[in-house]
N, C-alpha and C positions, 0 to 999 in steps of 0.2 A: 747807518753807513750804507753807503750807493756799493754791490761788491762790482770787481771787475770785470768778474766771468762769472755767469751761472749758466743754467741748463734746462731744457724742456722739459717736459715729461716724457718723451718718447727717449729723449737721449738718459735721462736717471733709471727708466727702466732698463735700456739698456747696459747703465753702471752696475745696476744691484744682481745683473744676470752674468756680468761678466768676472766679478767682485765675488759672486757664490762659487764660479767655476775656477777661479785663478787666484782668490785671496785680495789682498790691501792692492790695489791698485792708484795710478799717478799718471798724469797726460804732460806732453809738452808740447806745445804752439811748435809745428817745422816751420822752418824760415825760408820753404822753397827748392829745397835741393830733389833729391828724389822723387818725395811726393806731396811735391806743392807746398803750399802754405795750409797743413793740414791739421788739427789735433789728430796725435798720436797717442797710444794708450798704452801702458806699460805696466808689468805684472812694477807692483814699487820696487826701486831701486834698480830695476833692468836697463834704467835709460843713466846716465851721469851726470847729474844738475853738479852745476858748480859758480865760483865767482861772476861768471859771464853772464848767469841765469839771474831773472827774478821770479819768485812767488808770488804769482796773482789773486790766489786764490783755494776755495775746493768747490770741487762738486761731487757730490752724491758721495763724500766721503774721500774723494780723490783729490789729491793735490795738484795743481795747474800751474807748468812752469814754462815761461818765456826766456829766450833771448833778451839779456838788456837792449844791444842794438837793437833788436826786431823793435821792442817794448817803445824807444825813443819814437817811435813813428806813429804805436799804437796807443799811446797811451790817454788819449782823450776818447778813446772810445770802449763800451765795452763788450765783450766776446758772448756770444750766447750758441753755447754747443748744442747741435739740433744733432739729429739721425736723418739720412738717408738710405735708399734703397742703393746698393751697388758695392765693390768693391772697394775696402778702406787697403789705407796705404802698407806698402809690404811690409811690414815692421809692428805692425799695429795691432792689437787681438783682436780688434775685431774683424777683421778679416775674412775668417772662417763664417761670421754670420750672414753673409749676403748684406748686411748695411755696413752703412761708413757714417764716421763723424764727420760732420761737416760748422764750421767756423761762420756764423754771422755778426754782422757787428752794426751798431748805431752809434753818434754821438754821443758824447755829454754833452746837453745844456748847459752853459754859463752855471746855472746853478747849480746844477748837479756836481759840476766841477769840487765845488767848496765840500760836497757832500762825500767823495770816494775812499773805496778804504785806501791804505797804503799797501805798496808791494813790500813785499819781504825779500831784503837780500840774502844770495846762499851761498856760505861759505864752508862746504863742505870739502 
């Protein structure tokens, strides 16, 4: 199975440094409000997924949660969490490291389509 979101190496190292410092951690796709259309990263359960949200995935051990809305737009394509240098968004742990998550994205191919995992609804 094709997943929806995976991640660099530079961003997993990032996970496992932040993951040693803060415990289980969780990201969720913002949808533009304060800071952008950004992965934000959350010590787990700091952020409130709920009925609205889908589960797209994990990475580096972390769970990755969308907006349904957002998802309805994103959903033929998939998310590839990289690291940059600069300040990630005010809310976000990584903050304090001088990089920021940053959201890439490609297609699916027609094929690949047939191939993707499913999201998870959250009914928490």
């Amino acid at each position: 199975m094709l997943q929806r979101v995976i991640a660099t190496p530079k961003a997993l190292k990032l996970i496992a440094k932040l993951t040693q410092e803060h415990g289980a951690l969780m990201f969720h796709q913002s949808g533009g409000c304060c800071d952008g259309s950004a992965p934000m990263c959350f010590v787990q359960g700091e952020f409130q997924v709920g009925p609205a949200d889908v589960k797209l995935g994990t990475i580096g051990g972390a769970d990755f949660f969308m907006s349904k809305s957002q998802f309805e737009y994103w959903q033929h394509t998939q998310l590839i969490i990289d690291v940059i240098t600069g300040n990630g968004g005010m809310f976000s742990l990584e903050r304090p490291t001088g990089l920021r998550f940053i959201t890439h994205s490609r297609l699916f191919s027609d094929d690949e389509i047939k191939e993707i995992a499913p999201v998870e609804e959250c009914f928490f």
